[in-house]
DOGU-214259 format. One record per residue (C-alpha): residue number from 1; x, y, z negated; residue in one letter. Coordinates in steps of 0.05 Angstrom, whole numbers, padded with zeros to 5 digits. Each point is the difference from the previous one (the first is absolute). Last residue first. Example, Ala and Ser with C-alpha at 12.3 -4.5 7.8 and 13.67 -1.06 7.14 Angstrom:
BEGIN
   i     c1     c2     c3 aa
   2  00273 -00021 -00143  s
   1 -00027 -00069 -00013  a
This chain:
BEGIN
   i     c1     c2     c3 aa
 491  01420 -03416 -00454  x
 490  00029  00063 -00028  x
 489  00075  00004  00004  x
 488  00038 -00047 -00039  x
 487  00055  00018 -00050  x
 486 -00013 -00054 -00055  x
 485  00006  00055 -00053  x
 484 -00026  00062  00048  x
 483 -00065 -00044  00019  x
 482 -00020 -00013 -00068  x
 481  00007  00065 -00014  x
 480 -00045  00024  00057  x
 479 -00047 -00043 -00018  x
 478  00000  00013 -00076  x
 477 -00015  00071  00023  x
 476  00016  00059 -00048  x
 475 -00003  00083  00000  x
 474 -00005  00024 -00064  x
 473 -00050  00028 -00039  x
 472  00030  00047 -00051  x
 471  00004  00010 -00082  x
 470 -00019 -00077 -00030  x
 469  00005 -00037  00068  x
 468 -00051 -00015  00051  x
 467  00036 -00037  00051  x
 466 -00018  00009  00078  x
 465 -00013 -00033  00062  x
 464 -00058 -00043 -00020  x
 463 -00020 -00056  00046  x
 462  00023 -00054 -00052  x
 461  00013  00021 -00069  x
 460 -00007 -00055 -00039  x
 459  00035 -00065  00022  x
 458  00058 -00010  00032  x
 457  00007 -00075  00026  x
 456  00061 -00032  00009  x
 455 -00001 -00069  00042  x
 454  00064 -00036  00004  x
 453  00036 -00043  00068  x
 452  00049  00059  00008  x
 451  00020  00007 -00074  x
 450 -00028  00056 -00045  x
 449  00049  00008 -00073  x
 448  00049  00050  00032  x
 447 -00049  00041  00057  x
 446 -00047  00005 -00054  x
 445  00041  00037 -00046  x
 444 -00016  00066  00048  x
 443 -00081 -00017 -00022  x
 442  00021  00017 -00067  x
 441  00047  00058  00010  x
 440 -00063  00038  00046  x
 439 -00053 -00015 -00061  x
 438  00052  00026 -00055  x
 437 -00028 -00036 -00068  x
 436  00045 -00064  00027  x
 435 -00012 -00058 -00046  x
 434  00016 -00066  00023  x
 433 -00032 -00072 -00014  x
 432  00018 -00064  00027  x
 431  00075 -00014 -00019  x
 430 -00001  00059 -00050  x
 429 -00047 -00051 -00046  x
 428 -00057  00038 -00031  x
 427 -00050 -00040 -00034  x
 426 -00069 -00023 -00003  x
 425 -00023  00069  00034  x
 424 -00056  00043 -00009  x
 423  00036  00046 -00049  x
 422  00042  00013  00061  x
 421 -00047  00037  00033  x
 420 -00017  00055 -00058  x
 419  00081  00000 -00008  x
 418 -00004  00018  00072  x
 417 -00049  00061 -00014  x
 416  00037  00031 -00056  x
 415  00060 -00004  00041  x
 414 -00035  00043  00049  x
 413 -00010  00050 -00045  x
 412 -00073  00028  00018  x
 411 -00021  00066  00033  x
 410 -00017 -00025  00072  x
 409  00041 -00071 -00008  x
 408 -00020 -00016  00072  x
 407  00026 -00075  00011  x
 406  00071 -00014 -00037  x
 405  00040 -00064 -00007  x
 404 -00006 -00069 -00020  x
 403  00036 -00049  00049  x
 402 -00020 -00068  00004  x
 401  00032 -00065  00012  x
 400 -00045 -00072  00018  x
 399 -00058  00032  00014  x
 398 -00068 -00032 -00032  x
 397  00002 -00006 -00076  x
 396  00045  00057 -00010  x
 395 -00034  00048  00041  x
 394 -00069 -00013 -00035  x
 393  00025  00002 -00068  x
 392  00025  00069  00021  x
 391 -00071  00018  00030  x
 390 -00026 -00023 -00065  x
 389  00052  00047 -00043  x
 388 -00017  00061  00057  x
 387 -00084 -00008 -00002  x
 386 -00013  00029 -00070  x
 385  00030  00063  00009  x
 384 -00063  00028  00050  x
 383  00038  00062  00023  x
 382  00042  00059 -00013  x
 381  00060 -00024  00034  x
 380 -00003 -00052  00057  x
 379  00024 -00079 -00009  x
 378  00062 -00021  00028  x
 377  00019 -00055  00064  x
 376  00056 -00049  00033  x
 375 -00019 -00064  00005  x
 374  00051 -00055  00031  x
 373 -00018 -00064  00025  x
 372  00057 -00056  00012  x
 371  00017 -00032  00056  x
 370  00018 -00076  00019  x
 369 -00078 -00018  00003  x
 368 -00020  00052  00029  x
 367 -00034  00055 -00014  x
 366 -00070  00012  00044  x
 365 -00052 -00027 -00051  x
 364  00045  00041 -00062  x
 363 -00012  00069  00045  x
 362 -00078 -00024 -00011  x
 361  00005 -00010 -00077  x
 360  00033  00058 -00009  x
 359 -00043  00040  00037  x
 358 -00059 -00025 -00042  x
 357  00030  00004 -00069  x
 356  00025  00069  00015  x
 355 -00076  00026  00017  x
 354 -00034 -00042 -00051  x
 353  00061  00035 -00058  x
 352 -00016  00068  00034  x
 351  00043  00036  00040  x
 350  00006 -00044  00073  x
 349  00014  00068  00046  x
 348  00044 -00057  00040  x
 347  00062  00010  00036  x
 346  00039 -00069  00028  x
 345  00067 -00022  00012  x
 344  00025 -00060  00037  x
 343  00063 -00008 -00016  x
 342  00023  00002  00060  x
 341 -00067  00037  00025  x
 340 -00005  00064 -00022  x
 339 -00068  00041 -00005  x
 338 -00049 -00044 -00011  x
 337 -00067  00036 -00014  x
 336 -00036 -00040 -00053  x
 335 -00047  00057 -00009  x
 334  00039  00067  00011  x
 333 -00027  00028  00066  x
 332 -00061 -00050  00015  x
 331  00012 -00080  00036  x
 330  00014 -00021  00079  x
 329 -00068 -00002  00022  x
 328 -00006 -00038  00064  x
 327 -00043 -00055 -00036  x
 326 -00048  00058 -00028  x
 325 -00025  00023  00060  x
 324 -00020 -00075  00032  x
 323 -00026 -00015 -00067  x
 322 -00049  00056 -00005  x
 321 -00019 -00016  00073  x
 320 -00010 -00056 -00008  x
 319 -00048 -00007 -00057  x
 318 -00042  00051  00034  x
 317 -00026  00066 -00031  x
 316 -00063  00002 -00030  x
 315  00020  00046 -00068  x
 314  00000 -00054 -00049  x
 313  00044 -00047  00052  x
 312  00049  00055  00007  x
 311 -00002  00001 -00089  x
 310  00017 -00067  00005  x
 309  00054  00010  00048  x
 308  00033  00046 -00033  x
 307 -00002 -00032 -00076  x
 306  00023 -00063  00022  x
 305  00060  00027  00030  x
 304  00016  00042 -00056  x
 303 -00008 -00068 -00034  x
 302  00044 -00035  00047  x
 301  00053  00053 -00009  x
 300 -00003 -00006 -00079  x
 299  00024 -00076  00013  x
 298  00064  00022  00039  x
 297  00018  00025  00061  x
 296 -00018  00043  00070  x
 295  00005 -00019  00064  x
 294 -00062 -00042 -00009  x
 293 -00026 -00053  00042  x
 292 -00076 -00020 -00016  x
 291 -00032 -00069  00034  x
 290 -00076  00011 -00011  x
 289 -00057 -00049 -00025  x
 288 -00073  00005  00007  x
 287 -00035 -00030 -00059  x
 286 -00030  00071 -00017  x
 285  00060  00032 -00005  x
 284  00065 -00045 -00017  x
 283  00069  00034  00013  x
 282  00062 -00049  00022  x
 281  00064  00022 -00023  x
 280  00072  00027  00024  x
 279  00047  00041 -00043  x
 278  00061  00048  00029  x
 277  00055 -00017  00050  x
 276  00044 -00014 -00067  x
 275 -00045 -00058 -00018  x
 274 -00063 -00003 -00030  x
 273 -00053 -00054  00009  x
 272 -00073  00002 -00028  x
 271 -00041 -00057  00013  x
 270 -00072  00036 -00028  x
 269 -00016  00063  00007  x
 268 -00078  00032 -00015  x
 267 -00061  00040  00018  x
 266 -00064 -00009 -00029  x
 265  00033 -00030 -00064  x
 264  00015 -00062 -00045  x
 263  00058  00016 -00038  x
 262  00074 -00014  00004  x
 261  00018  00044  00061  x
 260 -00055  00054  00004  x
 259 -00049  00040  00038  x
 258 -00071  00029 -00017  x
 257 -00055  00033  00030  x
 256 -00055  00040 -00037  x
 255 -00053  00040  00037  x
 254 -00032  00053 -00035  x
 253 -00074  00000 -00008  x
 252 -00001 -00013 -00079  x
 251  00054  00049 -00036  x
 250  00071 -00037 -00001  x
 249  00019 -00003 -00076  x
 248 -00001 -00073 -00017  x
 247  00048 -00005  00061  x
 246  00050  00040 -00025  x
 245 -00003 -00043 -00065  x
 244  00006 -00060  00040  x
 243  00061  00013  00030  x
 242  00029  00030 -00064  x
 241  00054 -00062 -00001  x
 240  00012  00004  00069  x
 239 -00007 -00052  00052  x
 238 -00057  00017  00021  x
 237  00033  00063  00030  x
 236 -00069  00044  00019  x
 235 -00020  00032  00063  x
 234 -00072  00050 -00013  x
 233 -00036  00016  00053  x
 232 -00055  00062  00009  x
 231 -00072 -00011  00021  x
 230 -00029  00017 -00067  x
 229  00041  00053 -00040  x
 228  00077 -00007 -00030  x
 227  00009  00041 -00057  x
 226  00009 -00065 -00055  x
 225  00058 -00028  00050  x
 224  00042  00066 -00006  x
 223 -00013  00013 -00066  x
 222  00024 -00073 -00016  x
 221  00079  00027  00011  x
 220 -00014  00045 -00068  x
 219 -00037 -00049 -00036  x
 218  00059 -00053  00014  x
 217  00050  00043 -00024  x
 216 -00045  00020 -00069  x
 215 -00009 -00072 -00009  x
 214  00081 -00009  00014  x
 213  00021  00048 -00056  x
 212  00025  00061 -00012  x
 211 -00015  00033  00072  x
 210  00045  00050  00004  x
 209  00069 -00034 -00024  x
 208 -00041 -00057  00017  x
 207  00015  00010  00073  x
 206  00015 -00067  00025  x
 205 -00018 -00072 -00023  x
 204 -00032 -00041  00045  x
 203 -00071  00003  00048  x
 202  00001 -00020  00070  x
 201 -00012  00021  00076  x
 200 -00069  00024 -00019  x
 199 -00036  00030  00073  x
 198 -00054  00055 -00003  x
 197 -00043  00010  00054  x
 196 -00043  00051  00034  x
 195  00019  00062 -00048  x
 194 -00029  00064 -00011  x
 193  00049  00046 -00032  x
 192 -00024  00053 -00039  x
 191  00040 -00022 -00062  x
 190  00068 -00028  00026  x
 189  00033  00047 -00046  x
 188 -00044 -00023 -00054  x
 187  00056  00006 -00053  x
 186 -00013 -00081 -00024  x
 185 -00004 -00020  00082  x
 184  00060  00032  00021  x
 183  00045 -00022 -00060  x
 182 -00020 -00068  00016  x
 181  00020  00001  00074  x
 180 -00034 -00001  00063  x
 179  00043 -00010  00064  x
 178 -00044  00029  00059  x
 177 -00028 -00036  00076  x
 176 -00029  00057  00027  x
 175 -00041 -00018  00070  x
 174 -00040  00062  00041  x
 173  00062  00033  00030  x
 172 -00018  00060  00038  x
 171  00069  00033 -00012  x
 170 -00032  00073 -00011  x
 169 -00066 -00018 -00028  x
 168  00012 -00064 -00041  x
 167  00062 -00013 -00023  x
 166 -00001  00075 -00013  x
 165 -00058 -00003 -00046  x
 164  00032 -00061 -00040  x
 163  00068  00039 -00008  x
 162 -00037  00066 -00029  x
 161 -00047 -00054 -00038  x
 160  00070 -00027 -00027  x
 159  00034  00065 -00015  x
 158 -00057  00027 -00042  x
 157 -00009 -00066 -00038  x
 156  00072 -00018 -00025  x
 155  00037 -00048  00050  x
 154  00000 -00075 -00008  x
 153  00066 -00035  00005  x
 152  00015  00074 -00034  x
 151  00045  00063  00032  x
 150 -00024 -00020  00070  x
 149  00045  00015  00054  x
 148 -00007 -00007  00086  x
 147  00031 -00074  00019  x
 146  00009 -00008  00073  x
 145 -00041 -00030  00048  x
 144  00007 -00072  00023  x
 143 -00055 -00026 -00042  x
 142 -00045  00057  00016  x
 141 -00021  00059 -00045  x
 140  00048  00000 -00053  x
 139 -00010  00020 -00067  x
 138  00054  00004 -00055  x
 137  00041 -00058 -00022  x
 136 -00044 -00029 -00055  x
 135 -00059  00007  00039  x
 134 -00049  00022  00055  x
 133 -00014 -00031  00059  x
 132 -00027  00025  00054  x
 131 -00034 -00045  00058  x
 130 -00022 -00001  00072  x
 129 -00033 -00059  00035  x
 128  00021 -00045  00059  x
 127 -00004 -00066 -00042  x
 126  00075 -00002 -00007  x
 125 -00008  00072 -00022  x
 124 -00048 -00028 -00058  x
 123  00057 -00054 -00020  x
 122  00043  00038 -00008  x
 121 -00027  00049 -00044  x
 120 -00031 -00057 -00043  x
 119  00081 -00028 -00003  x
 118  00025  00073 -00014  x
 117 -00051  00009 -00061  x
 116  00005 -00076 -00027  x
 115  00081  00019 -00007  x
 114 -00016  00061 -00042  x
 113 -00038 -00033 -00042  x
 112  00035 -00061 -00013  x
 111  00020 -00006 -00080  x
 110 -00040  00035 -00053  x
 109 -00070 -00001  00040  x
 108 -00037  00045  00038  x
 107 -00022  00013  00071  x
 106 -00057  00046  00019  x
 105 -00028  00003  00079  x
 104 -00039  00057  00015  x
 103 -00045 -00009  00066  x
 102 -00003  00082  00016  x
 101 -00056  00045  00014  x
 100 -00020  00000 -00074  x
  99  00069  00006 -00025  x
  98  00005  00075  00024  x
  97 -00048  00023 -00050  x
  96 -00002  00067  00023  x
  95  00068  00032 -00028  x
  94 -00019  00043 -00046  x
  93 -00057 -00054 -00033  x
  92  00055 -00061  00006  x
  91  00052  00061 -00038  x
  90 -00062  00015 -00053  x
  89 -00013 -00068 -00028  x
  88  00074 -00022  00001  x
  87  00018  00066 -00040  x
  86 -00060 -00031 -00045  x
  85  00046 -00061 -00030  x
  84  00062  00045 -00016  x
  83 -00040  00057 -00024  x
  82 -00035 -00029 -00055  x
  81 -00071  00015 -00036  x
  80 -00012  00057  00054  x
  79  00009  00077 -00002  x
  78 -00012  00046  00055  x
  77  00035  00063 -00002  x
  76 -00009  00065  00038  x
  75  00057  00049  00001  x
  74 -00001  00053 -00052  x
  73  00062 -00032 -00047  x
  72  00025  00017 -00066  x
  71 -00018 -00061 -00030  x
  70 -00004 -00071  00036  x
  69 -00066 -00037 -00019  x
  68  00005 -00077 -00016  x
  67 -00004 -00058  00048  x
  66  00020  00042  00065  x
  65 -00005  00002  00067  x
  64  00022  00077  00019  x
  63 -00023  00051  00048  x
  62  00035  00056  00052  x
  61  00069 -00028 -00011  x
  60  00048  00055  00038  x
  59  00068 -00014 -00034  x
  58 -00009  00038 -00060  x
  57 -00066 -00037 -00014  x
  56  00047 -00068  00002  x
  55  00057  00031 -00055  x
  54 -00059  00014 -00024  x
  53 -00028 -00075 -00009  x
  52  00063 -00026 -00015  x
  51 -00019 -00015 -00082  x
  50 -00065 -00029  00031  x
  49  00037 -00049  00034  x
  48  00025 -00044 -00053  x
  47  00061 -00034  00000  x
  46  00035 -00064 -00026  x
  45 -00056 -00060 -00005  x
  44 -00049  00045  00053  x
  43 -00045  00056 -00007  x
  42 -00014  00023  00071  x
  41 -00029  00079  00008  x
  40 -00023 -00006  00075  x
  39  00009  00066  00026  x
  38 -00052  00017  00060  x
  37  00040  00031  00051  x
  36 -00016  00067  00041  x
  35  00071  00031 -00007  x
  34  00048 -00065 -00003  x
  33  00020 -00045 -00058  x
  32  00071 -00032  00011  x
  31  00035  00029 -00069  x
  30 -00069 -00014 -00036  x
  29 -00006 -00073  00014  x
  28 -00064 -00027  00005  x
  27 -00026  00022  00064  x
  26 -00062  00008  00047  x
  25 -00024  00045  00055  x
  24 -00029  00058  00039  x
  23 -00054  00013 -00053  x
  22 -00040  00050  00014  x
  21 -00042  00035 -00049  x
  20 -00067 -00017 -00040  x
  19  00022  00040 -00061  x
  18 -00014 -00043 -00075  x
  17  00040  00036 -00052  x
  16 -00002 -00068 -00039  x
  15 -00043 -00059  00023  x
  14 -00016 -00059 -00047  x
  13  00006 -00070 -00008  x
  12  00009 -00016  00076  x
  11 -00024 -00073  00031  x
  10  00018  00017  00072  x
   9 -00051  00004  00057  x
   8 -00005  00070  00010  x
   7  00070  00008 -00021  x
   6  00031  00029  00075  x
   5 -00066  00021  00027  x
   4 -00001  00051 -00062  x
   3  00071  00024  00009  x
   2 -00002  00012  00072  x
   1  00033 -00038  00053  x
């Protein structure tokens, strides 16, 4: 594509060197940047791109994005108010707009996301269509396909239009359902994207390392909502305490649907059972009632639930058909996945105090009455510090033992972060609470304080296979720990 086709469109402040060459392609780090690339000069919280920028020439860059001129350079340079929103601008230009041929699903939330994704995916091969989904674990392009790797839950701009493009031409796949997250929607990666619904799981505290405070959160999330055209859907939790905020911003012409438990609602469940099978309920649309059997558990399940099948119903597809897919799902990699049975055990990605609070809540539904609950979880490094002492006061009020122990410390002390934790707590009695900084050593003291008729739930980490630690990223699988301490093989 050449230079002037690529920014023809884009909002540029001024053009330096100006050559109308080829450009081949499109990168923002300098030790990947290929002969023919356009250099995206990033400034971020920790680096700033235009200090790599010859590191990038040296490497074949034929042109640079930048936001103020690089010296020493012959190349042309086009130079926008900020890089990090307009690299969105230029990689939907590069690669044709690949979202236009496509019906773009966007889920975000705190808590859910990635669950919502696999249960729309579902439920559009169960009505004989193809969909991608693209997420927290990578992107897949059918729900039994594998996992392929995404570095983000939403990938940076270049990679995701290169992703959207293939979807479409080479694998001929016309549905994305896509995990949307917070980050995403602040840094414009998702800019270029046209989507045909948006879908609010919920709204709790997460992120405000980044975000500061929950305002700026909610802004972030509302993006999505507020960029929506006529003819698209919005799916909204009514049950959430920004419900009606999300609501408020829904341009005129988009079609608003909503599901709940406690509110009134387009689409909601009512007589909700759990047991260790999973949850039954009946769901009420439009006065017609429907008999739902889940495999999967707990009160966050429903609402996942909710979400998919109000979102089928925004896009035409039959009520039973959506349930009929989702009643044979079994649950998402890492999301109340049980993963021993005597005790029972149980790996959630539950790190945020909603996120904990709801998984405990639902593993406490399913304990009986002669066992005790266990919770076994840390809070990451070099993030939102205000969440560990309520997520602590949140463990103590609803597991009856809990072990406090490492998550990712990435370039914190651990102990640092416990103490954080334990400041939540209205006391520290050995009898219910142990400290184990050494993730692996605290889930091996399970096996002495977990009896057969217990539930333990793990919390934090779920999916992941790995521990970021100060110096190294290690490899790390609560599941596969869990497993080694009650020696079981995997169910």
């Amino acid at each position: 594509m050449k230079l002037d086709e690529l920014i023809e469109y884009l909002d540029y402040k001024d053009l330096i060197n100006f050559k109308n060459i080829d450009i081949t392609g499109i990168s923002y780090n300098s030790n990947t940047t290929k002969k023919g690339d356009i250099f995206v000069c990033l400034v971020g919280e920790h680096t700033d791109g235009h200090e790599f920028a010859k590191n990038a020439i040296e490497n074949g860059a034929a042109a640079l994005l930048v936001e103020r001129k690089v010296e020493g350079t012959k190349i042309p340079q086009v130079v926008v108010s900020s890089t990090r929103h307009k690299i969105a601008d230029i990689a939907d230009r590069f690669y044709s707009s690949p979202s236009k041929g496509i019906n773009l699903v966007g889920i975000t939330g705190t808590n859910g996301k990635t669950t919502v994704t696999h249960l729309i995916q579902k439920i559009f091969e169960q009505n004989g269509q193809k969909c991608a989904l693209i997420g927290t674990l990578g992107y897949k392009l059918s729900s039994n396909g594998e996992y392929r790797d995404a570095k983000h839950t939403t990938p940076q701009a270049p990679e995701l239009q290169a992703t959207l493009r293939m979807i479409k031409d080479v694998e001929k796949i016309d549905n994305v359902v896509m995990e949307v997250s917070s980050h995403a929607l602040d840094q414009n990666r998702v800019g270029g994207c046209r989507f045909n619904g948006a879908v609010l799981t919920n709204l709790t505290q997460d992120h405000l390392d980044y975000h500061i405070t929950m305002d700026n959160y909610f802004e972030a999330k509302a993006l999505l909502f507020r960029r929506l055209k006529e003819g698209n859907f919005a799916v909204i939790n009514a049950d959430d305490n920004y419900a009606e905020r999300f609501i408020n911003v829904v341009p005129e012409g988009v079609k608003v649907l909503t599901y709940g438990v406690k509110k009134e609602a387009d689409v909601v469940a009512k007589d909700i059972h759990f047991s260790l099978n999973g949850a039954e309920f009946l769901l009420v649309e439009n006065s017609n009632e429907h008999k739902v059997n889940l495999h999967m558990n707990g009160m966050f399940s429903v609402y996942n639930v909710l979400a998919a099948v109000t979102s089928a119903l925004a896009m035409g597809i039959d009520i039973q058909i959506a349930l009929q897919a989702l009643q044979n799902v079994k649950g998402v990699a890492g999301r109340f996945e049980v993963v021993v049975k005597k005790p029972l055990v149980i790996v959630d990605y539950a790190h945020t105090p909603d996120g904990l609070e709801n998984v405990l809540k639902s593993a406490r539904e399913i304990t009986p009455k002669d066992g005790k609950l266990i919770c076994l979880f840390g809070c990451g490094g070099d993030r939102d510090a205000t969440k560990r002492p309520k997520m602590g006061a949140i463990a103590e009020r609803l597991a009856d033992k809990i072990v406090i122990t490492s998550d990712n410390p990435r370039s914190e002390d651990p102990q640092t972060i416990i103490t954080d934790i334990i400041a939540g707590l209205k006391s520290v009695n050995t009898e219910s609470v142990i400290v184990e900084p050494d993730r692996g050593a605290a889930i091996a003291i399970l096996k002495n304080i977990a009896n057969n008729n217990d539930v333990v739930v793990i919390a934090g980490k779920g999916h992941e296979n790995y521990q970021i630690l100060k110096d190294k990223t290690i490899h790390f699988d609560d599941r596969e720990e869990a497993r080694k301490v009650f020696e079981v093989s995997v169910i």
